[in-house]
C-alpha positions in Angstrom: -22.9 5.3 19.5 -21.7 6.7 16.0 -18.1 7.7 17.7 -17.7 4.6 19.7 -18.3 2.8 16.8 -16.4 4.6 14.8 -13.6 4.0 17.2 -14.1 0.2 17.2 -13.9 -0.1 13.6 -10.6 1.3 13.7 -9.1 -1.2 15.9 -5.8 -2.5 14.6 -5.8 0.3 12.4 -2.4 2.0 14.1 -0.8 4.2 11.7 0.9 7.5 13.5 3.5 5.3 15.7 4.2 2.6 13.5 5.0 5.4 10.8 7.3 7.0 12.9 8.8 3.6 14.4 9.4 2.4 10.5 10.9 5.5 9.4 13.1 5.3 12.7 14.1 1.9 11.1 14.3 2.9 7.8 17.0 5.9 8.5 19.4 3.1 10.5 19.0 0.8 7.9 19.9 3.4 5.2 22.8 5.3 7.1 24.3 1.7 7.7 23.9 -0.2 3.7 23.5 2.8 1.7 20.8 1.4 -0.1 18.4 4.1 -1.1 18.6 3.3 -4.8 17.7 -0.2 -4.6 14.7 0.6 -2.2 13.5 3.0 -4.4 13.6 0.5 -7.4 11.8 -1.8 -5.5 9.2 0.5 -4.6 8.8 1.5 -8.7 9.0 -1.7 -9.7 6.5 -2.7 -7.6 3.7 0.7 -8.2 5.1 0.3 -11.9 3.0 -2.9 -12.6 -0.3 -0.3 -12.5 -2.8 -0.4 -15.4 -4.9 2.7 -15.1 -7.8 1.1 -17.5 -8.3 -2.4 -16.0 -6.9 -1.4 -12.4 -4.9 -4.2 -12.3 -1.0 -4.1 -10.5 0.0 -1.0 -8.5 1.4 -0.7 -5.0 1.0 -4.0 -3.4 4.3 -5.8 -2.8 2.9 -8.8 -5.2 6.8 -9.7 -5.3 6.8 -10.8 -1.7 5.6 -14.0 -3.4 7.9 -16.5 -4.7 6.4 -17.4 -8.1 4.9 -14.4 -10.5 6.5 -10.8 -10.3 9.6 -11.4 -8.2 10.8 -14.1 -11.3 10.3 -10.6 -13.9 13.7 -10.2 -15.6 13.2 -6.6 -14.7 12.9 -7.5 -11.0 16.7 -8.8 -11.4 18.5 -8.3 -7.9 15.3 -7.3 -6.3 15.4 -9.9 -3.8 18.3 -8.1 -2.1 16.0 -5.3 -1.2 13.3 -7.3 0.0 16.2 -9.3 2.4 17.4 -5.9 3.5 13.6 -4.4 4.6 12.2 -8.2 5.8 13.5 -7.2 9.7 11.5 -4.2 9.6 8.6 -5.6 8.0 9.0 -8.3 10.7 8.8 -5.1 13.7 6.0 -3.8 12.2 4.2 -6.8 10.9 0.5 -6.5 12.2 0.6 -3.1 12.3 1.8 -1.9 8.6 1.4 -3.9 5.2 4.4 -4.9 3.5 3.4 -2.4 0.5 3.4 0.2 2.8 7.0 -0.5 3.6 8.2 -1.2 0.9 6.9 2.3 -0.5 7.9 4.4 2.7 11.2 3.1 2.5 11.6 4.4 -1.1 10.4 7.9 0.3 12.2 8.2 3.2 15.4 6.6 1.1 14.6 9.7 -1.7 15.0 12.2 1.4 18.0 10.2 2.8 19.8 11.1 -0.2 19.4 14.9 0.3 15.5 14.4 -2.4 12.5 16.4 -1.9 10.2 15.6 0.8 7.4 13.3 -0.8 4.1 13.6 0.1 3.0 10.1 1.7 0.3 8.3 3.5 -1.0 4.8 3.9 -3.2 2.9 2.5 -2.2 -0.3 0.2 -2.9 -3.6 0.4 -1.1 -6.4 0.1 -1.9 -9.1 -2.7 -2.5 -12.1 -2.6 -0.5 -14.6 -4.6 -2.5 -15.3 -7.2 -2.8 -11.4 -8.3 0.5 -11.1 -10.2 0.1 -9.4 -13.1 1.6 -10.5 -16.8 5.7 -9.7 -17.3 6.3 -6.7 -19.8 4.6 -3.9 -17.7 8.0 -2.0 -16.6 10.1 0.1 -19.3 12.7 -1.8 -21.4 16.6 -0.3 -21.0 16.4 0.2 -24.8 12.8 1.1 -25.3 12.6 5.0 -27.4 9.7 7.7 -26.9 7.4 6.0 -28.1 7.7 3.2 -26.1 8.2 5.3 -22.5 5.1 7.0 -23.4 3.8 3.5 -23.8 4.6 1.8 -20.3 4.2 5.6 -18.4 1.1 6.0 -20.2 -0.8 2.6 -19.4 -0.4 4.3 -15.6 -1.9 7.1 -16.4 1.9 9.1 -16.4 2.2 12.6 -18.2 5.3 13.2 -20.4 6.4 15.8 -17.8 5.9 13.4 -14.9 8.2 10.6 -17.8 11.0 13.0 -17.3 10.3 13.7 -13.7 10.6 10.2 -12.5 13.8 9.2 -14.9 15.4 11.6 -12.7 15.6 9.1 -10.3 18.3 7.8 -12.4 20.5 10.5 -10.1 21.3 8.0 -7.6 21.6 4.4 -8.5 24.1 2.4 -10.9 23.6 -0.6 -13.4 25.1 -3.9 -12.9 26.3 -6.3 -15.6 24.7 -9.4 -14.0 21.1 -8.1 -13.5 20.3 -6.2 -16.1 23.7 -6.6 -18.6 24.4 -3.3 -18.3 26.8 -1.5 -16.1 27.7 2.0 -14.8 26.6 4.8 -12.6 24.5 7.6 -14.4 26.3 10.3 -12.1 29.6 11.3 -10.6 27.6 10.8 -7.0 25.1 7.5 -7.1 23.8 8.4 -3.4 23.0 12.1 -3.9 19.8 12.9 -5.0 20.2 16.0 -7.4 19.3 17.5 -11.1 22.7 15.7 -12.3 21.3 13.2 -14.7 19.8 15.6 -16.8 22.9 17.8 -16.5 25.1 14.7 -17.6 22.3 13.0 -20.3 23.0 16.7 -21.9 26.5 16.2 -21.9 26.3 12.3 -23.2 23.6 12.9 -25.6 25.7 16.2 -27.2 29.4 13.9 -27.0 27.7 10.6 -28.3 29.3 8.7 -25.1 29.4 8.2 -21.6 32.6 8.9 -19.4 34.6 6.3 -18.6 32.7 4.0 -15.7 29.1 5.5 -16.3 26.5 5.1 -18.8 23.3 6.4 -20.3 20.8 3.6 -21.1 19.0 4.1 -24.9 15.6 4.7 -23.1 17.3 7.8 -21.4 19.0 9.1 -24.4 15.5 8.2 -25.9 14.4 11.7 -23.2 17.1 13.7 -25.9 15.5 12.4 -29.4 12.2 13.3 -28.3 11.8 17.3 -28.9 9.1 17.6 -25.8 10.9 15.3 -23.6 14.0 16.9 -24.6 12.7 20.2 -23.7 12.0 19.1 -19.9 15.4 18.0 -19.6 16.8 20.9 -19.9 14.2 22.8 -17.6 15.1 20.6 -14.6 18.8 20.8 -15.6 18.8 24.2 -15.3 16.3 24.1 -12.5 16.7 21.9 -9.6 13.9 23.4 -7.6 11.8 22.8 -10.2 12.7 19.1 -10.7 12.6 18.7 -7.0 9.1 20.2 -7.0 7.7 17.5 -10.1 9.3 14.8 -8.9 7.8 14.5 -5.4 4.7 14.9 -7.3 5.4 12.2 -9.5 6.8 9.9 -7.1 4.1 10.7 -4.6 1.4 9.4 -7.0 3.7 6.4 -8.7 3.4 5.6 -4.9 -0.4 5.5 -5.1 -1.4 3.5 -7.8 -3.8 1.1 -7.0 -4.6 2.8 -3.7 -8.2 3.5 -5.4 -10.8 4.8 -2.6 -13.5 6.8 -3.1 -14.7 4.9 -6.6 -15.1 1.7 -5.0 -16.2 2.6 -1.9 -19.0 4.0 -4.0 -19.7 1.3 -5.4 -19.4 -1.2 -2.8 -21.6 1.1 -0.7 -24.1 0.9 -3.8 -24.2 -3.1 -3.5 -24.2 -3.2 0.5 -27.2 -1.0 0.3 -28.7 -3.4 -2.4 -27.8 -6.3 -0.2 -29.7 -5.0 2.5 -32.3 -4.1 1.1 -33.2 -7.3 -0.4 -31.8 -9.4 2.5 -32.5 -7.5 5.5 -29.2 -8.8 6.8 -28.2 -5.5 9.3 -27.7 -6.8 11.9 -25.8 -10.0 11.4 -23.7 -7.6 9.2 -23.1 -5.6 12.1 -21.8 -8.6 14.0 -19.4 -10.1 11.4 -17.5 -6.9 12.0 -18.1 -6.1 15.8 -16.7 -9.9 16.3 -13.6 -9.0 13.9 -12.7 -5.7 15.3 -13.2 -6.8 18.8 -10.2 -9.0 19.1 -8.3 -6.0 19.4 -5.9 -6.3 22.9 -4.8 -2.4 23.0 -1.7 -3.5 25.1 0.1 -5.9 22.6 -1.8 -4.4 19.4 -2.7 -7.9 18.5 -6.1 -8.5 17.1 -8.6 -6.2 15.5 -10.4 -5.6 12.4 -8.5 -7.9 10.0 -10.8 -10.4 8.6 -9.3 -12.9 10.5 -12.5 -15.3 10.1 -11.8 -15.2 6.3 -9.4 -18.3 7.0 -11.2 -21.8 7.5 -9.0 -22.1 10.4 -8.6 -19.9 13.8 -11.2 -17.2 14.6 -13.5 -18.9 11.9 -14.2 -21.9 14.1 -14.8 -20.0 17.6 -18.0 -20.5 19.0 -18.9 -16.9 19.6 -18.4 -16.4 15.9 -21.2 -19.2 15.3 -23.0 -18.1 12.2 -21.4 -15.7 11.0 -20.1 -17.8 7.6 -23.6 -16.6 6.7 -22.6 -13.0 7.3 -19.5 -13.8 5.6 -21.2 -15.9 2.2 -23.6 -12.7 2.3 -20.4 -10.0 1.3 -18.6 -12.6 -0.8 -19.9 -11.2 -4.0 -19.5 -8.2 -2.9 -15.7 -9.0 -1.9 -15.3 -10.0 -5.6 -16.4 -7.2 -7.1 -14.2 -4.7 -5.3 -11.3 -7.6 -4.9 -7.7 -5.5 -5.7 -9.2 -2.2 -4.6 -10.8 -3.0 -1.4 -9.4 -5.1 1.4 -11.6 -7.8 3.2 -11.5 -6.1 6.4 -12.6 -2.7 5.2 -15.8 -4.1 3.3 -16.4 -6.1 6.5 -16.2 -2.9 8.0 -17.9 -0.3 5.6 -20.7 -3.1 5.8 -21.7 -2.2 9.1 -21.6 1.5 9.1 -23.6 1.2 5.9 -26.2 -1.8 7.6 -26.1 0.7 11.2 -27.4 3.9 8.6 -29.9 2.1 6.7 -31.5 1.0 9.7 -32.2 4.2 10.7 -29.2 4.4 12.9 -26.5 7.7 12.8 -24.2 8.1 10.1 -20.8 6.4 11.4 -17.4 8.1 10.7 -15.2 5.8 8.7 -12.2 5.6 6.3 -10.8 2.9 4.6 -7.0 1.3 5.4 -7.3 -1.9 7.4 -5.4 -4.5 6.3 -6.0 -8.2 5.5 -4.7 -10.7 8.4 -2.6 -13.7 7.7 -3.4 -17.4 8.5 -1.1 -17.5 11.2 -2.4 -14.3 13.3 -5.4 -15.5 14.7 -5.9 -14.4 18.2 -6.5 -17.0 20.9 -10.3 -18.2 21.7 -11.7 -15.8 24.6 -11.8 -11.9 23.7 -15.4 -11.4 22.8 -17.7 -10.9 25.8 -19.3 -13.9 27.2 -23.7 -13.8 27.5 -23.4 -14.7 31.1 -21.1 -12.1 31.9 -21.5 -9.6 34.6 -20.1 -6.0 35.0 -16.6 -7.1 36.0 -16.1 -9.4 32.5 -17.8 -6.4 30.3 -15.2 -4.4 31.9 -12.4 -6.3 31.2 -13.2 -7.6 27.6 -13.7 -3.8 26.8 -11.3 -2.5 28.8 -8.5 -4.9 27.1 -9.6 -3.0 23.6 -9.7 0.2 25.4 -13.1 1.1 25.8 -14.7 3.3 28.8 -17.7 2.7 30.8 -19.8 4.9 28.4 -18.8 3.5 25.1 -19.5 -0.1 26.3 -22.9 0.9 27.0 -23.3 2.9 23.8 -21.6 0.2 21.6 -24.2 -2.2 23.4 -26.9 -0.3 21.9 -26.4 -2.3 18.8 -28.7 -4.7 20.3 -31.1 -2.5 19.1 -31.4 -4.3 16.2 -31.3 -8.3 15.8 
């Protein structure tokens, strides 16, 4: 029971193949616009909102809206990269949230340009339009030290990792109409080297850019600062060991607000309340059985989403009848953890945790389902009907991909109910 369950929980939770089918896209894309910079701005500006004390902003394309973060005067130009990544987001909708593009691309753009490999793996959610956070969070193009240790800071940044990630300044240029400068930091804006600390040497020591390229004051602020200063001139005389920082860096700028293991702590810590004092298992259990088991393994359409969250689609089915009780149950719950937790995997983490405090085995799980949609309801008809015989049990299962033994082990959940 524990593995099949396991294994239903996960429905809809394809990761491997739509990696290696975005990356795929992502390579074309890049070879064909030369856009890495601006996908790797959108992917910072985007973790870059993070407050580590509040655990508020982070990685979860909040700009895909139309009003809040995309209107940031430091999100100038931004909606270019979005336009450019939309067709890929629209082959892999369903299967990958748009934060996880939008991140990906930035890493597989950092590697395009001849950058370090950066550590990656999925995991964000995307927000919901009323989660923007305040304007003012990304750095200012004249802030000094102090205010760079500011804005990195409130993340949770090191000064080493400050330096690190300005060197993404290697590739990229300034324009006049979106941020009223204008320039390329290096000879090369599409190769991904220690240059821009080589050349913010050479600037900071002349008192000018060359002709055609600039240095913003916050990167000259690196030079006035004697321990930022001194990391300069480590990874200018050491790309390996920029490299090496900055696909640390990036790889946790890329993670903020993926927080995991805290709040499944606690939300396992207010499930097991819950059912404690409601002895609500098994309709628990239901609520995600009946979301996970729209899964059609042929199309990929379906699965454990949280689909019913809507008012309208799978909420209103009739095998679903009840389970708003299930679903007003894990509200509070859903509020507590809201911006760290998605729906679908405290739907999900509910009924492991209802399955093990009911005596039952402890169930392998791990979070990263995303939220569905309105609009991607299945159709009425994949659960198994109470009349049905051998032949529909087959097929219902069978269209999720189940075998004869896991649909008699997973129908060992009526065990309990």
């Amino acid at each position: 029971f524990a593995a099949a369950f396991s294994k239903l929980q996960e429905f809809g939770m394809e990761t491997t193949g739509v990696q290696d089918l975005a990356r795929k896209l992502l390579k074309e894309l890049l070879a064909e616009k030369k856009c890495g910079p601006i996908l790797i701005r959108l992917s910072w500006h985007d973790a870059g909102t993070w407050n580590a004390s509040d655990k508020t902003g982070g990685a979860h394309a909040c700009m895909r809206h139309q009003t809040g973060e995309a209107g940031f005067a430091a999100n100038n130009g931004l909606d270019i990269a979005r336009g450019l990544l939309q067709p890929i987001c629209d082959q892999v909708k369903g299967k990958m949230t748009v934060a996880d593009l939008w991140s990906l691309a930035a890493v597989v753009a950092v590697e395009s340009m001849g950058g370090p490999v950066v550590p990656w793996r999925p995991g964000r959610r995307d927000a919901e339009p009323g989660e923007a956070v305040a304007e003012g969070r990304h750095p200012k193009a004249e802030g000094d030290a102090v205010h760079l240790r500011e804005i990195f800071g409130r993340m949770g940044c090191t000064d080493k990792e400050i330096v690190a990630l300005s060197g993404a300044h290697s590739v990229g240029r300034c324009r006049k109409e979106r941020s009223g400068y204008d320039g390329a930091w290096t000879d090369d804006p599409q190769k991904f080297d220690n240059s821009y600390f080589k050349k913010l040497i050479e600037v900071h020591q002349a008192g000018k850019a060359a002709e055609g390229q600039l240095m913003l004051p916050s990167d000259l602020a690196l030079m006035d600062d004697p321990v930022f200063a001194a990391q300069v001139r480590i990874y200018a005389e050491s790309e390996e060991t920029f490299r090496a920082d900055f696909a640390a860096a990036f790889s946790k700028l890329q993670e903020f607000g993926m927080e995991t293991t805290g709040v499944q702590d606690l939300a396992r810590k207010l499930l097991k309340e819950l059912l404690a004092e409601k002895k609500c298992g098994p309709i628990l259990i239901r609520l995600s059985w009946h979301d996970a088991g729209t899964w059609n393994a042929s199309d990929k359409t379906g699965g454990a989403h949280a689909c019913m969250r809507h008012q309208t689609g799978e909420a209103g089915f009739a095998a679903n009848n009840g389970l708003d009780i299930a679903r007003g149950l894990l509200q509070p719950i859903c509020d507590q953890v809201k911006g760290k937790m998605t729906v679908a995997d405290l739907w999900s983490l509910a009924a492991v945790v209802a399955v093990e405090s009911m005596g039952g085995p402890v169930v392998p799980w791990r979070p990263g389902r995303r939220d569905a949609e309105p609009g991607e309801a299945v159709a009425e008809g994949r659960h198994p009907k109470a009349e049905g015989d051998a032949v529909h049990l087959r097929e219902i299962f069978g269209r999720m991909g189940c075998t004869d033994k896991e649909i008699v082990a997973l129908s060992g959940a009526h065990s309990v109910g």
